[in-house]
C-alpha positions as CSV (number, residue, x, y, z in Angstrom):
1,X,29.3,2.5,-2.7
2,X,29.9,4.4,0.5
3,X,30.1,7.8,-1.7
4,X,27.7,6.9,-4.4
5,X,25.2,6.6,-1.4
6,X,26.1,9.8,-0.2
7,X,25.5,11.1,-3.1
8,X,22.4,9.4,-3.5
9,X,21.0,10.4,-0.2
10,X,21.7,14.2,-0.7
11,X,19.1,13.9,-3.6
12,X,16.2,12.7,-1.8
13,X,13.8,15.5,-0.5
14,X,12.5,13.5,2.2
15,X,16.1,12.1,3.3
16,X,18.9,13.8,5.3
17,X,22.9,12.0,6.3
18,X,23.6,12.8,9.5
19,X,26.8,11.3,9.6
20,X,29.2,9.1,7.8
21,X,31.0,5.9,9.2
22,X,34.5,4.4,7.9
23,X,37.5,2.5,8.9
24,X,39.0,4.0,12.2
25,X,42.5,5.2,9.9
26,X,40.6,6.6,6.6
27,X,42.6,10.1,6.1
28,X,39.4,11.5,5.4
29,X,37.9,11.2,9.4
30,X,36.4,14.2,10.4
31,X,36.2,15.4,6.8
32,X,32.9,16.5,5.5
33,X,31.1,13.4,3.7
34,X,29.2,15.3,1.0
35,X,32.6,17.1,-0.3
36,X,34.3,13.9,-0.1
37,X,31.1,12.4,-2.5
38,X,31.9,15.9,-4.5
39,X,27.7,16.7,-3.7
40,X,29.1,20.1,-1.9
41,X,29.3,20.5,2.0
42,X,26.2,18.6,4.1
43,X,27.2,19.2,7.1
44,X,27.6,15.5,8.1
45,X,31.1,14.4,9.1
46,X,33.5,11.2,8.1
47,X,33.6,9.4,11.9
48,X,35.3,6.2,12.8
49,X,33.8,2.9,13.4
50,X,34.8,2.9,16.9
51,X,32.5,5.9,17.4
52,X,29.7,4.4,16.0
53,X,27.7,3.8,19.4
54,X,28.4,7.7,20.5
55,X,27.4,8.8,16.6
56,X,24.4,7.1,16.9
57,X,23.2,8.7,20.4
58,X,24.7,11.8,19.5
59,X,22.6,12.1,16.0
60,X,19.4,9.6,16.6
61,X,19.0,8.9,13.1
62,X,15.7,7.4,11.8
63,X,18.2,4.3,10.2
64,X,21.6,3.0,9.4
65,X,22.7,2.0,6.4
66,X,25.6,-0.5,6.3
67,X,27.5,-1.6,3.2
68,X,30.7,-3.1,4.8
69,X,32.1,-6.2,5.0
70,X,30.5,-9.4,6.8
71,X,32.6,-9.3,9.9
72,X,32.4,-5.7,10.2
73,X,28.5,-5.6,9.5
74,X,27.4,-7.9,12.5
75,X,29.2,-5.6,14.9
76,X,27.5,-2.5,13.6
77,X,23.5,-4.1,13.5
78,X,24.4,-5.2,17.1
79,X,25.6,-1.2,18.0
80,X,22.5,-0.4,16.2
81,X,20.1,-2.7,17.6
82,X,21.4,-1.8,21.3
83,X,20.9,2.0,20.7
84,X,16.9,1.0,19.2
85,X,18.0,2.6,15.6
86,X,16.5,0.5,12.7
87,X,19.0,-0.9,9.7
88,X,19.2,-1.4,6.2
89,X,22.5,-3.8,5.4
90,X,23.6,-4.5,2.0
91,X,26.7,-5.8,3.2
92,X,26.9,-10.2,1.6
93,X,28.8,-13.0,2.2
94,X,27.7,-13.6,5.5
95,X,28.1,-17.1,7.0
96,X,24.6,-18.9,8.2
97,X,26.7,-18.2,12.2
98,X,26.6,-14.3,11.2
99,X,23.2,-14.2,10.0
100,X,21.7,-15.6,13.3
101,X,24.0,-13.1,15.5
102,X,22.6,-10.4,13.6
103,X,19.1,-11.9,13.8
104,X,19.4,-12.6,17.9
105,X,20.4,-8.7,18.3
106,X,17.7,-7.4,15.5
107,X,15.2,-9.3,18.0
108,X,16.4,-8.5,21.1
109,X,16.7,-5.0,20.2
110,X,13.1,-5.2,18.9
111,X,14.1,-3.0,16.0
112,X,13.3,-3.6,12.3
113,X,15.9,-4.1,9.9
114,X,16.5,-5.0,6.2
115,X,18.8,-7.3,4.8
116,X,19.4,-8.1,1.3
117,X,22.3,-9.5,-0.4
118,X,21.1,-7.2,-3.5
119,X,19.2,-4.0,-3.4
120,X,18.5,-3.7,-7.1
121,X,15.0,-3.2,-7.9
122,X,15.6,-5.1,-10.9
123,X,17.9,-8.2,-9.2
124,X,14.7,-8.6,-7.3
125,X,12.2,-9.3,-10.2
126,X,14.6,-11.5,-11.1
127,X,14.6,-13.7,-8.1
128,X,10.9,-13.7,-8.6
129,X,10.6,-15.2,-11.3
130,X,13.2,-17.6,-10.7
131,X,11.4,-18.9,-8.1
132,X,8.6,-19.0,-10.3
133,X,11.1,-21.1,-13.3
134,X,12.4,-23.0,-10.5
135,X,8.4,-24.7,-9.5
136,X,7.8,-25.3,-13.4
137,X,11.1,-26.5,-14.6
138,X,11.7,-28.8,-11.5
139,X,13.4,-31.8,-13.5
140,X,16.1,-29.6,-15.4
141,X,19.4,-28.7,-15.2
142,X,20.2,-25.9,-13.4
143,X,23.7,-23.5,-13.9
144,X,24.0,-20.1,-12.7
145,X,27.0,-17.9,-13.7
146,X,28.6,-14.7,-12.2
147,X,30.9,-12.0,-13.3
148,X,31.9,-9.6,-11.1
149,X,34.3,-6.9,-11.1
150,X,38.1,-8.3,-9.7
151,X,37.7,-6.6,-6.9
152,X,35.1,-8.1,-5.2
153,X,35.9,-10.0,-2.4
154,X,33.2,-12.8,-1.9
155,X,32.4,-15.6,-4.5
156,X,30.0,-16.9,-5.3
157,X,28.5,-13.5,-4.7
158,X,25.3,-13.5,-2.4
159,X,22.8,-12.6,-5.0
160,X,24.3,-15.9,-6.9
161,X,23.3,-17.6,-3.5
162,X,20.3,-16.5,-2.8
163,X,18.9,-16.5,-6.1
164,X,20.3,-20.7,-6.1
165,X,18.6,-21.2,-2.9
166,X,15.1,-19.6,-3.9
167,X,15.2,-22.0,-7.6
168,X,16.5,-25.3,-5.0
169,X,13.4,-24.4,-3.0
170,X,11.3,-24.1,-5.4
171,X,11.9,-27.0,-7.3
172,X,11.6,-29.0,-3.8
173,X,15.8,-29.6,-3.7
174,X,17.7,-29.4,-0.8
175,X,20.6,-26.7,-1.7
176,X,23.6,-28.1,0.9
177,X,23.2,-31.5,-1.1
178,X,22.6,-30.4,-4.5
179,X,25.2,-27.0,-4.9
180,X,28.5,-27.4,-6.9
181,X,30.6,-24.7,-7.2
182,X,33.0,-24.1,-10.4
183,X,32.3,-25.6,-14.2
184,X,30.5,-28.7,-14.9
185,X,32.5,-30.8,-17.4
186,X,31.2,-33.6,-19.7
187,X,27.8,-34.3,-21.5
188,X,24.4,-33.8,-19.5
189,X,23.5,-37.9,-19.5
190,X,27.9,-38.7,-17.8
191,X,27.3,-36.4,-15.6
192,X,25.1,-35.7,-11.9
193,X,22.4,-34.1,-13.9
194,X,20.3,-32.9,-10.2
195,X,23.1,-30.7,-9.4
196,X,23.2,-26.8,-8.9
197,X,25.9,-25.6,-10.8
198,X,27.4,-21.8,-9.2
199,X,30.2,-20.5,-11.8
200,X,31.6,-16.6,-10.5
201,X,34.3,-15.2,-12.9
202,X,36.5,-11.6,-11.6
203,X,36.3,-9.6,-14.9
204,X,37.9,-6.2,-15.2
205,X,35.2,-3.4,-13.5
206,X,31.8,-5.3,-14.3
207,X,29.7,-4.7,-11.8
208,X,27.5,-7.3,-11.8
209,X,25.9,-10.1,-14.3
210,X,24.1,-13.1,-13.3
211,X,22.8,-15.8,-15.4
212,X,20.2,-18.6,-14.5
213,X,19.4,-21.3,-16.9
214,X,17.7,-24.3,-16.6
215,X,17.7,-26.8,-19.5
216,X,17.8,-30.4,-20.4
217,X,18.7,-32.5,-23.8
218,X,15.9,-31.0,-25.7
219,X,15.4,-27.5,-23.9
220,X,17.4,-24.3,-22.7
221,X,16.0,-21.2,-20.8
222,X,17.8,-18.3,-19.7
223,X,17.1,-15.1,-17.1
224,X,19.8,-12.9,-16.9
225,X,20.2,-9.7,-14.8
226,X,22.9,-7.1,-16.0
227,X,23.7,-4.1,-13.7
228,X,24.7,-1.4,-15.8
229,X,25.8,0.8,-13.3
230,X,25.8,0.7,-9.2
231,X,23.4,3.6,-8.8
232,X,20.8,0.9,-9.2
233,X,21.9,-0.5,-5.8
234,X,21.9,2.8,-4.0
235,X,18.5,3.5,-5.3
236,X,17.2,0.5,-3.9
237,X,18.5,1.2,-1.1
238,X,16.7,4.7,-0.3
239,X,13.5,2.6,-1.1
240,X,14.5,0.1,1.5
241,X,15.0,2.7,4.3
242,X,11.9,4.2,3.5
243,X,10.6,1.0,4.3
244,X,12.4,0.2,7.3
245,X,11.0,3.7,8.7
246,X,8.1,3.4,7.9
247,X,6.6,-0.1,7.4
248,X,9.7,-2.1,9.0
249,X,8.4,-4.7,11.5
250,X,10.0,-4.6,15.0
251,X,12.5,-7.7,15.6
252,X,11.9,-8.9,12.3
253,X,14.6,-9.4,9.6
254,X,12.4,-8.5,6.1
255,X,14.7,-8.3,2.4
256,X,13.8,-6.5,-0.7
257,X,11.4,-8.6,-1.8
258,X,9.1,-7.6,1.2
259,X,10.5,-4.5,0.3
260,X,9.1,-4.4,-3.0
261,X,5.6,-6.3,-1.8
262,X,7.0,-9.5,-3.9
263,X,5.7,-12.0,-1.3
């Protein structure tokens, strides 16, 4: 991701990298980003994370876009927030304990942010209107399944979660009580038939496909989201940080549904 956003940001007229951030002992520190992306020289070095707070006076850019890990991401909105630059984090699998660290620095930084456990465009329309299947369909079954590539680190992944927690709302559940993660087993009348069912399967290089269905003894319905390829995340992502630049609201955490003016 951290090239393919590179790459991505060195085709937007209205957008320029002004530096790169990675591990402290990546052999490509002080390399040129764009080369390393293999978008030609931009003029924006590779730094190291424990340089981040210097970068950041040093270039003053208008945001910082994070796509870490958890741990890693909560330290870097707090650098940011301390030096006023606004964020765009696409980082997931933060704990409910990171979320609120990153919340108490976005606030007491007073600096707009986005965070979104998915920055497809299209991931988004789909936890729309699983929000809006969720407040019709509020006495069936509900199973969600997710197939990641085997390299992905968290499971369930975050847009699994959030899209669970938006359908639990919706349909007036509360998700801590009603979430099971792994394979149901046995008919839909043995079983706990008010339960949220989470499935994630590591598959070869998929990058990403996530399944919601809601059904009961006469019934099935299905809405599935399949990311073909993960330019769709770093495109949504140059629409976030427009956003955050320019309609962001100080101290507030928004997502890409206020992104996309879906609420």
């Amino acid at each position: 991701m951290g090239k393919l956003l590179v790459e991505t940001v060195s085709e937007q007229d209205d957008m320029e990298l002004v530096a790169a951030i990675d591990v402290p002992d990546n052999p490509a520190i002080g390399e040129d980003a764009g080369k390393i992306a293999d978008v030609g020289s931009l003029g924006a070095k590779i730094i190291g994370s424990n340089h981040l707070s210097a970068t950041l006076e040093e270039t003053k850019p208008d945001a910082l876009i994070d796509f870490t890990v958890a741990e890693s991401a909560v330290e870097n909105v707090k650098i940011a927030a301390r030096a006023g630059i606004p964020v765009v984090v696409g980082t997931t699998g933060f704990t409910e304990e990171q979320m609120s660290e990153m919340a108490k620095a976005i606030k007491e930084g007073n600096i707009p942010a986005v965070i979104s456990p998915n920055m497809s465009v299209g991931v988004n329309v789909f936890f729309k209107l699983a929000g809006e299947a969720g407040s019709l369909l509020k006495n069936h079954n509900v199973e969600m399944v997710e197939t990641h590539h085997t390299k992905k680190k968290d499971a369930p992944s975050g847009t699994a979660l959030k899209a669970a927690k938006i359908v639990a709302e919706a349909s007036g559940r509360d998700f801590e009580k009603v979430k099971q993660f792994g394979e149901p087993s046995g008919e839909l009348s043995e079983r706990e038939s008010d339960k949220f069912w989470i499935k994630s399967i590591r598959q070869g290089d998929v990058v990403g496909d996530h399944t919601l269905a809601f059904g009961d003894e006469s019934e099935r319905i299905e809405l599935t989201h399949s990311a073909r390829s993960r330019k769709t995340f770093a495109l949504g992502t140059m629409r976030a940080v427009r956003h955050v630049v320019q309609n962001g609201v100080p101290g507030i955490i928004q997502d890409m549904q206020d992104v996309l003016g879906l609420r």
